[in-house]
ROVO-334544 format. One record per residue: x, y, z of N, C-alpha, C, O in turn. Coordinates in steps of 0.2 Angstrom, whole numbers, plus 5000, padded with zeros to 4 digits. Atoms other than C-alpha are relative to their C-alpha. Layout:
<pts>
XYZXYZXYZXYZ/...
</pts>
This chain:
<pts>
500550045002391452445155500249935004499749905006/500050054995392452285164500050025007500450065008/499949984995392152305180500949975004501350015005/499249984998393952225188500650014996501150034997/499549975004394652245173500250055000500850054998/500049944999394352415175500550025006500950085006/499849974993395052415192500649984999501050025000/499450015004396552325185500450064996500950084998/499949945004396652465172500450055005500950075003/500049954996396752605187500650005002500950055002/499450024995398252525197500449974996500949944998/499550055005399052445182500450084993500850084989/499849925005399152645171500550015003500549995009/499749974997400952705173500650004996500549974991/499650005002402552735170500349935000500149885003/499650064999403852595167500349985004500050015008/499549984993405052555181500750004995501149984999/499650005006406252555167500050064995499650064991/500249945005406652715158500149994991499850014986/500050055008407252605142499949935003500049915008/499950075000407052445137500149984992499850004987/499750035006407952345123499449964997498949965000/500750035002406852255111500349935002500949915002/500350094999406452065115500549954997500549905000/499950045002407752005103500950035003501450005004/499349974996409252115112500049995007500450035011/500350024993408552025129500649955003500749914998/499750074998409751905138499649975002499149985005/500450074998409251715141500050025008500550015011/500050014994408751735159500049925003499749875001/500250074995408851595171498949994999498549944998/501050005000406851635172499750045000499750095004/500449935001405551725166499549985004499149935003/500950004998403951775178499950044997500150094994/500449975005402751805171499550035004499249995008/500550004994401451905181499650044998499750064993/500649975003399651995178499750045006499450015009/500249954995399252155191500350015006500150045011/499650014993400452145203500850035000500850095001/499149994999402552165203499950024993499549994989/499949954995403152285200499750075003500150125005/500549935000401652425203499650005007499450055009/500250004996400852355216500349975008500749935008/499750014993401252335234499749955004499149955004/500650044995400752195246499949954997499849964991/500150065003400452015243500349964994500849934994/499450045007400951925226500650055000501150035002/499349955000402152075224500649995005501149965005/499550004991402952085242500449914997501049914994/499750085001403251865238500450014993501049994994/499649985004403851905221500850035002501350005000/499649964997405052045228500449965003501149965002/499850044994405451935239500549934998501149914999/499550085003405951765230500550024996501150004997/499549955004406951885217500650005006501149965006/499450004997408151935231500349975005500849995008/499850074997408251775240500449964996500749924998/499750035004408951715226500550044995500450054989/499949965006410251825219500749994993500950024988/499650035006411351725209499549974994499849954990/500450005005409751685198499950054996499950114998/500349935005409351795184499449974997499349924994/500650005002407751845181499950054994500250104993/500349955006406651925166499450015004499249995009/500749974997404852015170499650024994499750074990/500549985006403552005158499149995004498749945005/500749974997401852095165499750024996499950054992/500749995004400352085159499650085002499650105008/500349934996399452275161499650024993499549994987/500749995002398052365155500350034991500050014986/500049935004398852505144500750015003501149985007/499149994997400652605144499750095001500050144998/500149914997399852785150500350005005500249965009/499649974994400852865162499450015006498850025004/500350014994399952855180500549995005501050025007/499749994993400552775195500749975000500949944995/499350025002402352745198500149945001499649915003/499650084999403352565201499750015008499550075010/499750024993403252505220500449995001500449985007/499650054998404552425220500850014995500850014989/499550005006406352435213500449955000500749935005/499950065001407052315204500749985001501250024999/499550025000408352195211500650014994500450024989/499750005007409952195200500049944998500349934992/499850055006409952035194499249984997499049924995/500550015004408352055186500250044993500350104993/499649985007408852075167499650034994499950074990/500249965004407552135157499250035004499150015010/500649994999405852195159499350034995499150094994/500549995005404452185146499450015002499450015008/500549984998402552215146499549994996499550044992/500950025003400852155138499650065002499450085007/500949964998399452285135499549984998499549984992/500550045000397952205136499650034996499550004991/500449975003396952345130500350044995500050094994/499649985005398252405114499849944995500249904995/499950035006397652305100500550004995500350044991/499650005005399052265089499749984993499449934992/500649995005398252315071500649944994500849964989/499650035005399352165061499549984995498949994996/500350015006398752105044500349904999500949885002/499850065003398851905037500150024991499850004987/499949995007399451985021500249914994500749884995/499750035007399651855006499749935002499649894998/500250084998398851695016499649974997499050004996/500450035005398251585005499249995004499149995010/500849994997396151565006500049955004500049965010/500250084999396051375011500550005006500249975010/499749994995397351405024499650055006499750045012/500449954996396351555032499449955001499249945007/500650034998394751445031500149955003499649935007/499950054994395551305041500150045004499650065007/499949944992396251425054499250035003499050035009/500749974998394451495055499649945003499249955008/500450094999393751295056500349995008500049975013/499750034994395151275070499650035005499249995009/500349974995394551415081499250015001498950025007/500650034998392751385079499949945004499749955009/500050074996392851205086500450035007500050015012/499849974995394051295099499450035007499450015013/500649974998392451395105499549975002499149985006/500650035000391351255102499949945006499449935009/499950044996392051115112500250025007500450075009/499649984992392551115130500449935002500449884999/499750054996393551015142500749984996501050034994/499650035000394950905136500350024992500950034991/500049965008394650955114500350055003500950055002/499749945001395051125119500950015001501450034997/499050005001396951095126500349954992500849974988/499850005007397150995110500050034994500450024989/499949965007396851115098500350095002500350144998/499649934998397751255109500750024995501050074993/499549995005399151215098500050034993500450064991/500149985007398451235082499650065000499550084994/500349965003397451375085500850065001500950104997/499249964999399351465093500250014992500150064990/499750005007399951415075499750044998500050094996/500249955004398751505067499850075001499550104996/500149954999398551655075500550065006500350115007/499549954995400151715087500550004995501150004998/499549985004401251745073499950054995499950054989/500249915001401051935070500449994992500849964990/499750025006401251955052499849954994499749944988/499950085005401251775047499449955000499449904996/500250045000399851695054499250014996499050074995/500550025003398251625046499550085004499550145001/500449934998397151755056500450035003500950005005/499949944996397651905064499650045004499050045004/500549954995397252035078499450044996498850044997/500449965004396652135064499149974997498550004997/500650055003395551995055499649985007499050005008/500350024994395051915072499450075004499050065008/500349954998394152105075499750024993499150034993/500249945006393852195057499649954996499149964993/500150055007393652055045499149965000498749955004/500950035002391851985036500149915005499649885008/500050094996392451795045499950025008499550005012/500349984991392451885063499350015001499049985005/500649965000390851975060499549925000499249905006/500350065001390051795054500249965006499849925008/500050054995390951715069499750005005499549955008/500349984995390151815081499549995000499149995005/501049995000388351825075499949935000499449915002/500450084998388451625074499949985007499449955010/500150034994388951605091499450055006499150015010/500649984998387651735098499249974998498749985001/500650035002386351625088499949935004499449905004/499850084997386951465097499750005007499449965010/500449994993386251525114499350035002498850014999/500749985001384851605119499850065000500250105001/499949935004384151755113499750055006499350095004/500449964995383551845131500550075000500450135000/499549934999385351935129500050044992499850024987/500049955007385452085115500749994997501250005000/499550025004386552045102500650094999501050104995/499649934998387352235106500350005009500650055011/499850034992387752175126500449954997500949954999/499550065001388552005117500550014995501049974994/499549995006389452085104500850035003501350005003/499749994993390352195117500549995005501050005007/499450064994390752075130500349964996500849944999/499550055004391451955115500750065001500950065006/499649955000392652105112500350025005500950035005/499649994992393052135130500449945004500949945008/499650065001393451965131500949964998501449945000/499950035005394151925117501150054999501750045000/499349995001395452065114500850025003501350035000/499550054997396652025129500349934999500849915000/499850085001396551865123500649994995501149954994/499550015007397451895107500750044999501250034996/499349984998398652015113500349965003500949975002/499650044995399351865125500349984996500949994997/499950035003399451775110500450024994500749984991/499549985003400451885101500450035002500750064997/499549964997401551945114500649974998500849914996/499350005000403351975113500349935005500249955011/499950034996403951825122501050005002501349964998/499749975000405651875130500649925001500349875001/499750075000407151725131500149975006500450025008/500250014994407151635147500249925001500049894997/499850045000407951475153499449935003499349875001/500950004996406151445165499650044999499750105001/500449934999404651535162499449965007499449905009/500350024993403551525177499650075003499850125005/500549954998401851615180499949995004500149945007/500150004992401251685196499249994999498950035002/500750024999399251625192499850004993500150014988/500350025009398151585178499950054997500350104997/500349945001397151695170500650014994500949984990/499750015009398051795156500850005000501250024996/499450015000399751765164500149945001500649934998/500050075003399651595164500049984992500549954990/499949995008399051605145500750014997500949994991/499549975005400451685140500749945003501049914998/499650054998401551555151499949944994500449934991/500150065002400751405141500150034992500450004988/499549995009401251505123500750005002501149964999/499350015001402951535129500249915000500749894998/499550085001403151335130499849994993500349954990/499950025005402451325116500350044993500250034987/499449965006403651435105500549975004500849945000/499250004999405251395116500249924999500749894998/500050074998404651215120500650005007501049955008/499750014995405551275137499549985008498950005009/500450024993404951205156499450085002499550134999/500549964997403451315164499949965006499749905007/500350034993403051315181499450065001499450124999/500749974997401351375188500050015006499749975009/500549994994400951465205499550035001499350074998/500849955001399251515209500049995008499949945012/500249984991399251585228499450035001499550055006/500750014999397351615227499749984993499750014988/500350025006396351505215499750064997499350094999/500449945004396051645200499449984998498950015000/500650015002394551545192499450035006498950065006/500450004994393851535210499950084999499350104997/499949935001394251725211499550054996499050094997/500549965007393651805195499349974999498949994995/500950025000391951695198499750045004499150065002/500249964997391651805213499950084998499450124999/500349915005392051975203499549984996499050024997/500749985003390751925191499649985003499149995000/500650034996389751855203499350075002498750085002/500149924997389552045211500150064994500050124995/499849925002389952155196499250004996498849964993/500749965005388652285190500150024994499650054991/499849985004389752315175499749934993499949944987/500350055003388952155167499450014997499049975000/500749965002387152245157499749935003499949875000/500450045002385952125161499350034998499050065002/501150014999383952115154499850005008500149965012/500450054995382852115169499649965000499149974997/500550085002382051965170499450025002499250055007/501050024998380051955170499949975004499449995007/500250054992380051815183500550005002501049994999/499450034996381051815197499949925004499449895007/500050074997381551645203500549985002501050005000/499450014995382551535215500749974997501149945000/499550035003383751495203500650024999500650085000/499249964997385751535204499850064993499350074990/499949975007386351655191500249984994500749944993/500050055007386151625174500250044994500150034989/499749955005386751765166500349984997500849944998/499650025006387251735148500650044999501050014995/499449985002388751855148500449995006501049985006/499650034996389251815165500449954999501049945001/500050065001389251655159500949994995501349954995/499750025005390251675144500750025002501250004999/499049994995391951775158500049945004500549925007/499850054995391651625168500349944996500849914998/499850065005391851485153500850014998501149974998/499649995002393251595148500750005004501349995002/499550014996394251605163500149915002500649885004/500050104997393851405167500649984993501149964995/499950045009394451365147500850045001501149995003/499549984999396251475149500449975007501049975006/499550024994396751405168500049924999500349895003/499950075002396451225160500649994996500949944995/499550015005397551265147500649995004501049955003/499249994995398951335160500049945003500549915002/499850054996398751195170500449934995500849894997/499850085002399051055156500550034996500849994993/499649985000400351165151500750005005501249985003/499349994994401651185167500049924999499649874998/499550074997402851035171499750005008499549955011/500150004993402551105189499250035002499150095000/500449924994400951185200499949995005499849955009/499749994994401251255212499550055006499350115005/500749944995399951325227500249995006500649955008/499649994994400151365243499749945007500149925011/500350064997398851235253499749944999499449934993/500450085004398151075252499250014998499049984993/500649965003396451165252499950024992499450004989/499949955005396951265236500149954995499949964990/499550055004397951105229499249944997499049934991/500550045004396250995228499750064996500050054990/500349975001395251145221500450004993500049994988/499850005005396451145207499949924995499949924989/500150065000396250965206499250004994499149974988/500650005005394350995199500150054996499950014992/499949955004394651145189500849984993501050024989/499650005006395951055178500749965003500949915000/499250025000397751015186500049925002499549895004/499850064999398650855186500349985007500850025009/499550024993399150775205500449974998500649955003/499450015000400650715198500450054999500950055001/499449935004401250865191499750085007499850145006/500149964998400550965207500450015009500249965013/499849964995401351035222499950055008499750115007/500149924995401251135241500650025002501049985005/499449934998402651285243499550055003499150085001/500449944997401951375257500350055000500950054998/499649925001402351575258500549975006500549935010/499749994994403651615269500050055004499650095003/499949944996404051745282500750025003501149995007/499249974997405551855286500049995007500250055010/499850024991405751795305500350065001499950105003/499649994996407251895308499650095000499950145003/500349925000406052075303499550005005499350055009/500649974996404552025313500349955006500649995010/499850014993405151915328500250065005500250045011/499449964995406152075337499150025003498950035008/500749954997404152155338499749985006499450015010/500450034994403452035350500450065005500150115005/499649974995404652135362499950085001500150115006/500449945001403752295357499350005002499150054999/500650004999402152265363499850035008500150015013/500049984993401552365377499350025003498950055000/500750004998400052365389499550064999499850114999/500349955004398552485383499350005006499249975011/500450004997397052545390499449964996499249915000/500350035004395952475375500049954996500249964990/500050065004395852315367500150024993499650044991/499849995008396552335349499749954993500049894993/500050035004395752255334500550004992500350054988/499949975006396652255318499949964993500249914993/499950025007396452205298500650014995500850074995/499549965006397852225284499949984995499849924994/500250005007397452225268499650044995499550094998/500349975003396552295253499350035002498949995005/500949994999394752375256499849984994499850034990/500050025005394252275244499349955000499249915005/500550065001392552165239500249945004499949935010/500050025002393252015239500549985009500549935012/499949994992394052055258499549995004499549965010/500750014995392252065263499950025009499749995014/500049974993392752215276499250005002499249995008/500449984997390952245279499749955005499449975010/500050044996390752075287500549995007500549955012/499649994996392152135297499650055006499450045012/500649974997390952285302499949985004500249975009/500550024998389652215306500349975008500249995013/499650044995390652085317500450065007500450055013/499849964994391552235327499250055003499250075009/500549974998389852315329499749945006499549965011/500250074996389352135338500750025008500650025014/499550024993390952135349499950075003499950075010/500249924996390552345355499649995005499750015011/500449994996389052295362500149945007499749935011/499750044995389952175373500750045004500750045011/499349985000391752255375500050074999500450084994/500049925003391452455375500950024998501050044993/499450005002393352465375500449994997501049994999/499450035004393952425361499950024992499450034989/500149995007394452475343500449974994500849944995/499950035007394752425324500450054997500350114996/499449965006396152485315499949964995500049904997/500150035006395852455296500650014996500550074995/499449975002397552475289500349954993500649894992/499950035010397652455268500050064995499850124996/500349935007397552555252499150004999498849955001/500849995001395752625249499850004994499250014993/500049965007395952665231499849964996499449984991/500150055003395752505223499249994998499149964993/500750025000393752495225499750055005499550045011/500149944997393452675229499250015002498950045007/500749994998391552645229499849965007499449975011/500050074993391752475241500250035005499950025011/499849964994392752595252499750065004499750075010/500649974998391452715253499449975004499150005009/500650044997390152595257500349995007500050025012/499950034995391052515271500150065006499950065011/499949924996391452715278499150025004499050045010/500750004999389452715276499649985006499250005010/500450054996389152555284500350015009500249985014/499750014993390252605299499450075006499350075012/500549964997388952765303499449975002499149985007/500850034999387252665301500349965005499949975010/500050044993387952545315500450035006500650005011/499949974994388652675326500749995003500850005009/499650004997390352635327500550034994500850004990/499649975006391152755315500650045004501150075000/499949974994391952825334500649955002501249965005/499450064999393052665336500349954993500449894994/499850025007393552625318500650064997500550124998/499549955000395152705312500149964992500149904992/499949985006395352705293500750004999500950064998/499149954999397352725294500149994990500450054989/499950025007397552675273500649975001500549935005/499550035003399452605267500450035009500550085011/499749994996400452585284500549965000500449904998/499350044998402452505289499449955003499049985006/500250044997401652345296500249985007499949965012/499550014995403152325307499750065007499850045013/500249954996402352505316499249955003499049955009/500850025001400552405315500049955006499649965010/500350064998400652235323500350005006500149955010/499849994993401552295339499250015006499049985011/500549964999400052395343499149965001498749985005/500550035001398752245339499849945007500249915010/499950064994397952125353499549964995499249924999/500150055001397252025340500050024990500250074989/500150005006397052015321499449964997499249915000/500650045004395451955308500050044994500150094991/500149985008395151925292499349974997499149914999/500550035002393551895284499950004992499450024989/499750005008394151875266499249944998498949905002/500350095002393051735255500149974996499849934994/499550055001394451705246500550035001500550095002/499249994997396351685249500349944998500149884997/499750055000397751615246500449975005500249925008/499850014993399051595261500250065003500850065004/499849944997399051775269500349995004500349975009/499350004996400751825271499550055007499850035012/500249954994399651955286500149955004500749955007/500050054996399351805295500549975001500349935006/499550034998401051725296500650075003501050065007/499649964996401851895300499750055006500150095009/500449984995400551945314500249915005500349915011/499850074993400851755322500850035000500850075005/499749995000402651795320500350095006500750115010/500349924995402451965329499949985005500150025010/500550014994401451875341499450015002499250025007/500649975001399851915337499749964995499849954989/500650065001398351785336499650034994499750094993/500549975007396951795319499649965003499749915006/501050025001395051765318500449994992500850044989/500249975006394951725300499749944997499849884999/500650035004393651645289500449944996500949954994/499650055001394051465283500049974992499749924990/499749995007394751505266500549984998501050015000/499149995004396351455255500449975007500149925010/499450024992397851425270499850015006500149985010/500049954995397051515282499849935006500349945010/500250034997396351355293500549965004500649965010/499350024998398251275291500350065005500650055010/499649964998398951435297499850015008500350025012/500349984994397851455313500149915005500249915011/500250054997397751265315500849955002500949935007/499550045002399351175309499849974994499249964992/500150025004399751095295500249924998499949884994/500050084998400550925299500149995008500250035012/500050034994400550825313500250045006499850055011/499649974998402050915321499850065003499850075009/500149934999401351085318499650015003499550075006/500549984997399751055324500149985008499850015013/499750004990400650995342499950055004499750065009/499649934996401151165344499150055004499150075010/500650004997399251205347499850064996500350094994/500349965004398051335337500150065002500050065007/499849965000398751515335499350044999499450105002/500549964999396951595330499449924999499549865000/500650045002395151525326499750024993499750084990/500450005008394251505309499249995003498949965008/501149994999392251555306500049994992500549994988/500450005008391151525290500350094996500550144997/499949935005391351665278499250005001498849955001/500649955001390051795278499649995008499049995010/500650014993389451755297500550065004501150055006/499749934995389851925308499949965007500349975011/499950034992389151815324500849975001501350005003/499650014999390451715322500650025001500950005006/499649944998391651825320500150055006500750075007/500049944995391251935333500149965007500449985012/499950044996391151785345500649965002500749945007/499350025000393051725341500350075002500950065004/499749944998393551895345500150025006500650045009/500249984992392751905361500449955004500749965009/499650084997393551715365501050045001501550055005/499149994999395251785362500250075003500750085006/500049934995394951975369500049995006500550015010/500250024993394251905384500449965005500449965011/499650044998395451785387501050015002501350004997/499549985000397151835394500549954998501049964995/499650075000397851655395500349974992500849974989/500050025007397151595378500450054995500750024991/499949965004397651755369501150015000501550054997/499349985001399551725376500249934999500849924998/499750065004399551545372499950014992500550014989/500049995008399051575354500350054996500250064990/499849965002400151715352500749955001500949944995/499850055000401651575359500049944995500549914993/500250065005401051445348500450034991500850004987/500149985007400951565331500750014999501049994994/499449975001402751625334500349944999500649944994/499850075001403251445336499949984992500449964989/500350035006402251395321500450054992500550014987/499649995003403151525310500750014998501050034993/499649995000404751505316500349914997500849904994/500150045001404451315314500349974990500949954988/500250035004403651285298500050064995499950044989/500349955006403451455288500750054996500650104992/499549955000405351535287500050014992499949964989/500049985005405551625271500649974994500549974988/499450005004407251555265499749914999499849874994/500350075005406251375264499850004995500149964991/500349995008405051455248500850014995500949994989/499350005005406951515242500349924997500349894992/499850065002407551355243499749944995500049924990/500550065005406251235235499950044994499950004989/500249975006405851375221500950004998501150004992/499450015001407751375221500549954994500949964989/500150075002407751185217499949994995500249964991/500550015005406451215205500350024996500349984991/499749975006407351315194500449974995500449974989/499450025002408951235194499849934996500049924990/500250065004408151055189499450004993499249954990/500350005005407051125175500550034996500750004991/499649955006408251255167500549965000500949994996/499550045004409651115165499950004994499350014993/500150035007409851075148500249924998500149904993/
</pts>
């Protein structure tokens, strides 16, 4: 019924990477606990890989790992196995309702608890982080608090809560679609709330969302430092899935008209991720993003510029530099993508855009090289959309490939994402020596362009297009295809540019720093 949740679900079913694990109070104090939400340790690629990454860049740190996931059904295995100074590993199921009881609580105590989280609901902006506290109290202490998972789903005050707040809007939605999505909301919400929080000297979420939430309770049970990364704004993100998801019922409207979407249940995932990434944000000491792009946009959705930060990704130099030296002349011009076939990648604007360069450049082809599994219908369509335009002939589907095999191979790369945060692709393809087209998202503009003064000397490594324009795109490709000179200056340039400005052991260092000056005592 959620639609990315769902997809979350899929790729988040599995085993443990831990055949035991101790309970919470038999946990050692880690140096720092991440906290993360779909990602490390089961999936591959992207946050994971960076995670991976800063974990064993640092190994006199010790870390704990507390993952948010859907469910504990056996499914897909780990990706990844865990460094050894990583000390425990716990885990949130989103969708396991914990059936606790508020046995013995006095009434008058229950009906302010209930008073809190009404006003919680009611207010927005600046009241809500105020009463984030008080509603914590009254409700994340399994056992002991004022409401419970239990009462918050079964009890006569939920039922009454929810028919008022459905009365409060407007009545176009069916109170059987808002009941529902309250519930699909809601009972992530309260598992966060009552999660096991594991002991930790720093806790430190990798993005808002409900691992951020769970960040901003552990500060408030330990009253230890939190730090914030968010390598592609999640609000921004999760507006785009519900922008597109079919898993949202709506009425069809009687009049159509030119007005945005105004979908009430849409409405009610968008308020709800806005209302939890304000909370994280007025919670961390640190946030932490990867460009200055990313850093304002945080700026209007909640964080403080005092308290905010740019740590760009890094990139292992000493893995992809040897490949420039494996590059070897071809009879066809090489295109290539890496990454998920995923919406939110917006391959089909990729399509389209290689359908535009064919009819200029008969000689050249598109290698799509990612997992397909993730949004098996989106990967279908795109399979689809490669027949109606006639180039299903020079499109190579390769699915999960060694990248090191990949970017030797490539004479140019593009990304037509429409959102990102700082695609490691694009720092280990300039590092390679291999230029990017990619849509001017998140990092992507710094990585192509420069990011200070210095950087931008070095001279542009690829070109940046609008999202969602395939001319564009098709026409950056053709500049850089076409051009023998350009495409070995910007190939020069990028290698420069990550050996510069992007080395991996800088992200170690300054998150290094970070630890060390919050986890003091």
């Amino acid at each position: 019924m959620i639609g990315f949740i769902d997809a979350f679900r899929r790729r988040l079913d599995r085993p443990s990477p831990h055949t035991a694990r101790r309970p919470v109070g038999e946990v050692p104090v880690a140096d720092v606990c991440l906290i993360l939400e779909g990602t490390y340790p089961y999936v591959r690629g992207g946050v994971s890989s960076w995670v991976h990454q800063l974990i064993g860049a640092l190994p006199d740190t010790t870390f704990s790992l507390l993952a948010v996931s859907a469910s504990r059904d056996a499914g897909v295995a780990p990706g990844y196995e865990l460094p050894d100074n990583v000390v425990s590993f716990a885990e949130v199921f989103a969708h396991e309702l914990v059936a606790d009881r508020s046995a013995g609580c006095p009434r008058k105590k229950r009906e302010a608890a209930w008073k809190t989280l009404r006003a919680f609901h009611e207010r927005g902006g600046c009241p809500r982080r105020q009463l984030f506290g008080a509603m914590l109290e009254n409700t994340a202490h399994p056992g002991k608090a004022a409401i419970s998972v239990e009462d918050a789903f079964y009890s006569r005050e939920s039922w009454q809560f929810i028919t008022d707040r459905f009365r409060s809007g407007d009545d176009s939605t069916s109170f059987l679609d808002y009941f529902w999505t309250w519930r699909a909301i809601h009972a992530p919400l309260f598992q966060t709330l009552v999660a096991e929080i594991p002991p930790a000297r720093v806790y430190h979420a990798v993005s808002t969302g409900y691992a951020g939430l769970l960040g901003a309770v552990a500060k408030h049970r330990t009253g230890r430092p939190l730090l914030l990364t968010e390598h592609g704004i999640y609000v921004r993100e999760r507006g785009i899935d519900i922008g597109q998801a079919d898993w949202i019922y709506e009425e069809p409207a009687l009049v159509r008209t030119a007005e945005p979407d105004r979908s009430r249940l849409k409405q009610l995932w968008r308020d709800f991720f806005a209302t939890i990434a304000d909370i994280a944000y007025q919670a961390a000491d640190e946030v932490i993003t990867l460009s200055e792009a990313n850093r304002e946009l945080q700026f209007v959705l909640g964080a403080t510029p005092e308290r905010s930060r740019v740590i760009p990704n890094g990139v292992d130099v000493a893995r992809f530099a040897p490949l420039r030296d494996q590059r070897r002349p071809r009879d066809k011009r090489r295109i290539g993508f890496v990454g998920r076939v995923v919406r939110i990648k917006d391959v089909k604007t990729l399509l389209r855009a290689f359908a535009l360069v064919c009819e200029k450049l008969p000689d050249v082809e598109l290698w799509i090289v990612g997992p397909m599994d993730e949004d098996p219908d989106y990967a279908r369509q795109c399979r689809d959309l490669c027949r109606d335009l006639d180039i299903d002939g020079s499109v190579r589907f390769t699915g999960s490939r060694n990248v090191d095999k990949i970017y030797p191979e490539l004479d140019v790369m593009v990304l037509t994402s429409i959102s990102e945060g700082q695609p490691l692709t694009i720092l280990e393809a300039a590092c390679a020596g291999v230029p990017t087209v990619a849509t001017d998202v998140g990092a992507c503009r710094e990585l192509c362009e420069g990011r200070t003064e210095s950087d931008r000397a070095l001279g542009p490594s690829g070109l940046v297009t609008r999202i969602a324009r395939p001319d564009e795109t098709a026409a950056a490709l053709l500049s850089i295809l076409n051009d023998d000179k350009l495409r070995e200056q910007m190939s020069r340039a990028g290698a420069q540019r990550a050996e510069a400005c992007y080395r991996q052991e800088f992200v170690a260092n300054e998150y290094g720093a970070l630890y060390r000056e919050h986890g003091s005592d």
